[in-house]
C-alpha positions in Angstrom: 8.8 -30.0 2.7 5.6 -28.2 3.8 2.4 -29.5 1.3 1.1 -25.9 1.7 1.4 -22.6 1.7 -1.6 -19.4 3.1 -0.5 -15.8 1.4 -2.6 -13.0 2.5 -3.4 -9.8 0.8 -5.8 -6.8 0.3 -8.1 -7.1 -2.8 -6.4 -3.7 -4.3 -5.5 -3.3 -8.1 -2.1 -2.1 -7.2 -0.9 -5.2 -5.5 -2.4 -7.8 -8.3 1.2 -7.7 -9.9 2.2 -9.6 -7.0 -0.5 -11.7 -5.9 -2.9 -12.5 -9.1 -0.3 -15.9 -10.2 0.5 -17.3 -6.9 -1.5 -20.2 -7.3 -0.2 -20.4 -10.8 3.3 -20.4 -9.8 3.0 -22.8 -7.4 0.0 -25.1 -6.4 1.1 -25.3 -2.9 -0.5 -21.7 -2.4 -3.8 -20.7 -1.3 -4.3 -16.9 -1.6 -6.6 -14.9 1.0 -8.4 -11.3 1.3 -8.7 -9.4 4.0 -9.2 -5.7 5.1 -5.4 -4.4 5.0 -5.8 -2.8 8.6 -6.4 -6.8 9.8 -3.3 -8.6 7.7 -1.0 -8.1 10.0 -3.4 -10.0 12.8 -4.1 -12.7 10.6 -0.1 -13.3 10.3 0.4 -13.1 13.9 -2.2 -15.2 14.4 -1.3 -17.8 12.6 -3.8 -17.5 9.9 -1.7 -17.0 7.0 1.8 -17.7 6.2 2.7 -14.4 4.3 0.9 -11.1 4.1 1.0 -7.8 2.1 1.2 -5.7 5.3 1.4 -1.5 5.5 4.9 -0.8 5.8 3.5 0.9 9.6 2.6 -2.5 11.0 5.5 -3.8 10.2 7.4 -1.0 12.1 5.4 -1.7 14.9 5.9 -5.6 15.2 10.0 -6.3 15.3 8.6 -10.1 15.2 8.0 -10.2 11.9 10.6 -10.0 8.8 10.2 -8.4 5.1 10.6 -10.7 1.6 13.3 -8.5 -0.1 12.8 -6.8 -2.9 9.5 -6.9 -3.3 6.4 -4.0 -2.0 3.9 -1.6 -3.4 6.1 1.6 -4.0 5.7 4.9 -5.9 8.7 7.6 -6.7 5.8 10.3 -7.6 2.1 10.6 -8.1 0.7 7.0 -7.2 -2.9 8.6 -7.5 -4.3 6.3 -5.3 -3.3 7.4 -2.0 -4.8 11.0 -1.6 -6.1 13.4 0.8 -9.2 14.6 -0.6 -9.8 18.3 0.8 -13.3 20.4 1.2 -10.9 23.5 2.4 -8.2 24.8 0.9 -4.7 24.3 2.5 -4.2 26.8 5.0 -7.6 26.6 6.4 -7.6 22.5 7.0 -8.0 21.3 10.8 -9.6 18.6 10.7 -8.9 15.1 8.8 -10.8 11.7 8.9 -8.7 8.5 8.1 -9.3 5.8 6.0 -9.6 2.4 8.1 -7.9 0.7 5.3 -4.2 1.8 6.0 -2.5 2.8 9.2 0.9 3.4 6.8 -1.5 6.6 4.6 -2.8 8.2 7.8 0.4 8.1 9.3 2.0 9.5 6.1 -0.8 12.4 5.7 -0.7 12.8 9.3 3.8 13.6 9.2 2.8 15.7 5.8 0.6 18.0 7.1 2.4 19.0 9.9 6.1 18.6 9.1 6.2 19.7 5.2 3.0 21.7 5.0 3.2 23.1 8.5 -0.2 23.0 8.8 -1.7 22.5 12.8 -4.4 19.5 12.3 -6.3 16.8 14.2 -7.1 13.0 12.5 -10.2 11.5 13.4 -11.3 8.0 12.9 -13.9 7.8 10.3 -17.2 7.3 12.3 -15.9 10.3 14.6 -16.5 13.1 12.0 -19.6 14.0 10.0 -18.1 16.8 8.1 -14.0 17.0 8.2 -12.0 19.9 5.9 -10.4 16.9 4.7 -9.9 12.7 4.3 -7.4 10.1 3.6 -8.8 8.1 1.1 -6.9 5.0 -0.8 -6.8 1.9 -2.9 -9.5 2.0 -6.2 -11.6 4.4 -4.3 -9.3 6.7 -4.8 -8.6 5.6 -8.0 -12.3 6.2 -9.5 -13.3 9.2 -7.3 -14.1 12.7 -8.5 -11.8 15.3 -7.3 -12.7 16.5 -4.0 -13.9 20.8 -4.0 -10.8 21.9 -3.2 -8.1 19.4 -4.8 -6.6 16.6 -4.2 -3.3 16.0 -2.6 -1.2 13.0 -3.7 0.5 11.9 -0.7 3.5 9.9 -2.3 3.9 13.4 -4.8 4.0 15.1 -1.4 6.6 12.7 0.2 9.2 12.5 -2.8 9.0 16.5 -3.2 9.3 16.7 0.9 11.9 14.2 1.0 13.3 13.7 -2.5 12.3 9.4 -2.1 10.1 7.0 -2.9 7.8 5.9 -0.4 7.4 2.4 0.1 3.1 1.5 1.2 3.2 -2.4 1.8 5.8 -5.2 2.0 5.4 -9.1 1.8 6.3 -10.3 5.2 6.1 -13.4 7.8 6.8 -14.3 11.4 10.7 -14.5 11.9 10.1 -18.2 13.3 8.8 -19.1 10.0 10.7 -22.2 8.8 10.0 -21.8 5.5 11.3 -18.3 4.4 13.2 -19.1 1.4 10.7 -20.9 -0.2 7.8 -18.7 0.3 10.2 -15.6 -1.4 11.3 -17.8 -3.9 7.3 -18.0 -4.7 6.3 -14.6 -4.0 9.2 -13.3 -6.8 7.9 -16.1 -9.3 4.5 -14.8 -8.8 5.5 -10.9 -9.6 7.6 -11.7 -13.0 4.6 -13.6 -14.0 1.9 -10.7 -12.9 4.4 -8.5 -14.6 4.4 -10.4 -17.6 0.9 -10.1 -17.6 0.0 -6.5 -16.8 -2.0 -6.0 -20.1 -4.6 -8.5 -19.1 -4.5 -7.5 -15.6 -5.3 -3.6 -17.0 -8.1 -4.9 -18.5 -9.5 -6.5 -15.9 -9.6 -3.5 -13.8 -11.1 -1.6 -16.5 -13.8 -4.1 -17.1 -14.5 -4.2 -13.2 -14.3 -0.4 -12.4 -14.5 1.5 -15.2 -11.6 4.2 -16.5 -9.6 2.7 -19.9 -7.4 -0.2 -20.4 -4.6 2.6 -20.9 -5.3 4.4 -17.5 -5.0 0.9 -15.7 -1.8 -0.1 -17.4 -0.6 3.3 -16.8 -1.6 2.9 -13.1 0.5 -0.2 -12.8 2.9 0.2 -15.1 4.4 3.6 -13.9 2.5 5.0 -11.2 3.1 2.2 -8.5 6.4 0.0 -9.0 6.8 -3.5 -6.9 10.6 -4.3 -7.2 12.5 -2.3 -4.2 15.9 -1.2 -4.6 18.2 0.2 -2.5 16.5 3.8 -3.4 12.9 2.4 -1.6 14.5 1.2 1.2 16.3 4.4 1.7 12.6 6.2 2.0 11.2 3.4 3.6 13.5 3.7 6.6 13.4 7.6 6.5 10.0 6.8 7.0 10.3 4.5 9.8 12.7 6.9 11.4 10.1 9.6 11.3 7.8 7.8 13.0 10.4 7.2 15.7 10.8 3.2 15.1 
């Protein structure tokens, strides 16, 4: 039996449901923070065990195999996924990404030109002084100020383009990992203890960042979900397909 066990994840609010009781849940675990955009390195690398990956990195690396039934999802407004806009749609060209998340820009990227029709160019952040518009997640998002001309919720986009949820990060380890099943027996332990425990979790968040405790438990209560049914994998592979995996 291995004496230890490395999960990886992004210091986000809406993935503390499933990483805040790891330790709790079992004392084998040692939980680690990185940027979201390097997870998927530090699993390949050997770094960590499991990691909450973008649902794009883990299209893009066929070596590596999801937990079931357990992400960061939304079926609607997540509110903290957004493309903040200085130009009305229609006159939008331009659009910086966030460095967080390969799986947002991707999605705002698809939006824009399949469901909006709109004719656009992404730039990396440093690239672009002064875009018409920017991909901006996570609590950022969360605690910003509307942008001049609106926000757009990218998962409200997706489910009225597509009629699905849209699945932003799964749990997920090497496929020569020996230890699979006990690692997912964890990871579910840990979320039906964060979910137990969302009231306390809401008021962390509105200690740390500001906003009410009712905003937060709304925000993880309704607006993001983290069991995946059948429905979420639907989208999630719709997604995938779009971006020709």
């Amino acid at each position: 039996m291995k004496d230890s066990f490395v999960f990886a994840g992004a210091p986000y609010s809406n993935s503390a449901p499933l990483v805040d009781k790891l330790t709790e849940v079992d004392s084998r675990v040692t939980v680690i923070n990185d940027h979201p955009a390097c997870l998927v390195r530090d699993l390949k690398d050997g770094k960590c065990d499991v990691a909450l990956i973008p649902v794009a990195h883990f299209f893009a690396h066929p070596e590596l195999k999801m937990i079931e039934g357990l992400g960061v999802a939304a079926d609607g407004p997540v509110q903290s996924v957004l493309l903040k806009c200085n130009k009305k749609m229609g006159r939008i060209k331009t659009i910086v990404k966030d460095p967080a998340s390969a799986t947002s820009n991707a999605l705002a990227e698809l939006l824009m030109t399949r469901y909006f029709k709109q004719k656009i160019e992404m730039y990396d952040l440093q690239d672009l002084e002064k875009p018409d518009a920017a991909v901006v997640i996570g609590d950022r998002a969360l605690c910003a100020e509307p942008a001049p001309a609106g926000d757009i919720d990218l998962a409200e986009a997706w489910m009225k383009w597509t009629g699905l949820p849209f699945v932003f990060a799964v749990w997920a380890v090497r496929k020569d990992f020996e230890h699979y099943e006990a690692v997912s027996e964890i990871a579910h332990k840990s979320y039906a203890a964060g979910f137990l425990d969302m009231e306390a979790i809401a008021e962390r968040y509105a200690d740390q960042l500001g906003g009410s405790h009712a905003f937060w438990l709304d925000y993880l209560d309704n607006s993001v979900h983290h069991k995946l049914d059948a429905h979420d994998l639907e989208g999630m592979n719709h997604f995938r397909k779009l971006l020709g995996y």
